[in-house]
N, C-alpha and C positions, 0 to 999 in steps of 0.2 A: 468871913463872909464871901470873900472873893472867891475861896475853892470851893465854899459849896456851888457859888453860881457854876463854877466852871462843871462840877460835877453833875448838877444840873442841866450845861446847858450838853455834856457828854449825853447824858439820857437823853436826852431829848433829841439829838444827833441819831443816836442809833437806836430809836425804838422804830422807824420807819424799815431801815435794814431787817431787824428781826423781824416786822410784820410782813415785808416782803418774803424773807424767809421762811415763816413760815406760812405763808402764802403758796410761794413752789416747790415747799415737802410734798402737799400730796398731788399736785403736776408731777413730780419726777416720779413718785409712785404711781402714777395711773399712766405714763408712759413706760414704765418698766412690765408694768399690768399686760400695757397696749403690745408693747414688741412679746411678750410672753404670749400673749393671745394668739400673735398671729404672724410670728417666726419661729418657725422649729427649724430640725435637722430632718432630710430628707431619706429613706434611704430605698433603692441608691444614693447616696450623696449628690448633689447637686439639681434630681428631681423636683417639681412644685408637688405643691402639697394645698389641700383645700382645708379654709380657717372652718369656725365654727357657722359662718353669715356667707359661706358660698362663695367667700373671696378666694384666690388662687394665691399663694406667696411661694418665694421660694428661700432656702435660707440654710446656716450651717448649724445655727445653736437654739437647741428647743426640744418638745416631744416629736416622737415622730411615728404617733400612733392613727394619724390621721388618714384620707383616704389620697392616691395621689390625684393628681389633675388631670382631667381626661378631657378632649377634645370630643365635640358631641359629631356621632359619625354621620359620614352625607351618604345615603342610599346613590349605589352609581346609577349610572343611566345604562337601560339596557344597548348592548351594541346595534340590536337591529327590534324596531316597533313599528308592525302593522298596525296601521289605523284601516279600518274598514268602513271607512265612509261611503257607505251603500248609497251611491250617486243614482236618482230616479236616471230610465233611460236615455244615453244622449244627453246629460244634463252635467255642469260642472262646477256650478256655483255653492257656496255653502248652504245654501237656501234649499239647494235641491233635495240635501241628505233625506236620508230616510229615518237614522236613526243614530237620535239624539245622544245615547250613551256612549257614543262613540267618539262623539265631539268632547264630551265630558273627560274619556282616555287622552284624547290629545290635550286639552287642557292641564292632566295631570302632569302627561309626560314635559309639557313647560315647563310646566313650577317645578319642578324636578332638573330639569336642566339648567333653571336659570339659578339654581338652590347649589351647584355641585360646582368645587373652585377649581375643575379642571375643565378645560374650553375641547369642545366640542366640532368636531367635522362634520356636519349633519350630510348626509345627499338624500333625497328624494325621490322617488321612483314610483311613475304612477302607470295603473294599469287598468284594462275593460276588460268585457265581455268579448265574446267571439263574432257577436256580430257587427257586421261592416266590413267594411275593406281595412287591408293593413294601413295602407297612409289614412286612412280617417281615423282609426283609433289611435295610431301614433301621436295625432294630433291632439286627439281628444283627453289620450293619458297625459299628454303635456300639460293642457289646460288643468288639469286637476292636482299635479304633484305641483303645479302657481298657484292656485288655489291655496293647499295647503300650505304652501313657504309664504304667500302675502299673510294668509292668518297669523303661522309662528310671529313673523317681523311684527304684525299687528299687535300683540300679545309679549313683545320686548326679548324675541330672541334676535341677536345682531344679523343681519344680512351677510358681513362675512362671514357668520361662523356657517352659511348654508353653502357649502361647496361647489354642491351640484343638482341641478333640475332637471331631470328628462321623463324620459316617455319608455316602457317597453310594449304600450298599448297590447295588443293580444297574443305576446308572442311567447309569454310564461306563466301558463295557466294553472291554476292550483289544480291539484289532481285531484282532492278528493271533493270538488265541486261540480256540477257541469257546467262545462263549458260557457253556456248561456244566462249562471246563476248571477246573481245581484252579488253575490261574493265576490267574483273574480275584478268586480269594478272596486279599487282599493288604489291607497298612497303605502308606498313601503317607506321607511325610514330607519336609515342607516348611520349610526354615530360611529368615529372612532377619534381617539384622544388625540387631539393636538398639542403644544406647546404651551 
């Protein structure tokens, strides 16, 4: 009588173990599943590799028919964007433009700059029409390459990253304009790659 108890009371000891056990049979298999899923071999060796859910892993043991990892590309910024903000006569404010689609380019060219992980030197450079005197348009083109740099800042480009703000007011006219066209009233903007 004693040993059956004790036999009994063995079963009864290790039926918890084996239900445990088999409990984390198919845990161990659905992690062996899990790392098969989504560690291969890379080749080149040591490249990421993308799973079947868009995950990136990188690994030594597995298939390695998958696509590698690709960093999504950032369109650069161009080194130099005329904005042609056709400023009505004499006028410098954003209110004055003429024309709207142009505020819409400068809008792109932000999100395009604030999109690209390489920081930017912007400089500014504003310019008129032929008429007036040199020192007023100087001034005038000042007023408007500020203009544009209060916008970009407005708009989340950093104030360091704008270099430089001046004026060439009317002293570099485009040629194939006249002189006196609503063209020649423009922000040039100039980026190059800093640190």
């Amino acid at each position: 009588m004693r040993k059956q108890n004790h036999t009994s009371r063995l079963a009864s000891l290790a039926a918890p173990f084996a239900v445990a056990f088999a409990l984390s049979a198919p845990l161990a298999n659905a992690a062996s599943d899990y790392n098969n899923e989504h560690f291969w071999s890379a080749q080149p060796e040591g490249q990421a590799w993308v799973t079947n859910y868009g995950e990136c892993w990188q690994s030594l043991h597995g298939s390695g028919e998958l696509e590698p990892c690709v960093a999504a590309p950032v369109a650069a910024v161009p080194k130099e964007f005329i904005v042609r903000l056709n400023f009505e006569f004499d006028k410098y404010r954003l209110e004055n433009i003429v024309n709207d689609n142009e505020l819409r380019r400068l809008d792109d060219y932000i999100a395009q700059v604030k999109e690209t992980p390489v920081r930017e030197q912007i400089s500014l450079t504003g310019h008129t029409d032929a008429k007036g005197s040199d020192a007023y348009n100087m001034a005038l083109g000042q007023r408007r390459a500020e203009t544009v740099r209060d916008y970009m800042v407005s708009k989340g480009i950093s104030p360091s990253d704008i270099t430089s703000v001046e004026s060439r007011g009317k002293r570099e006219m485009l040629p194939e304009y006249d002189i006196f066209a609503v063209e020649q009233r423009r922000v040039k903007i100039n980026a190059e790659y800093g640190g």
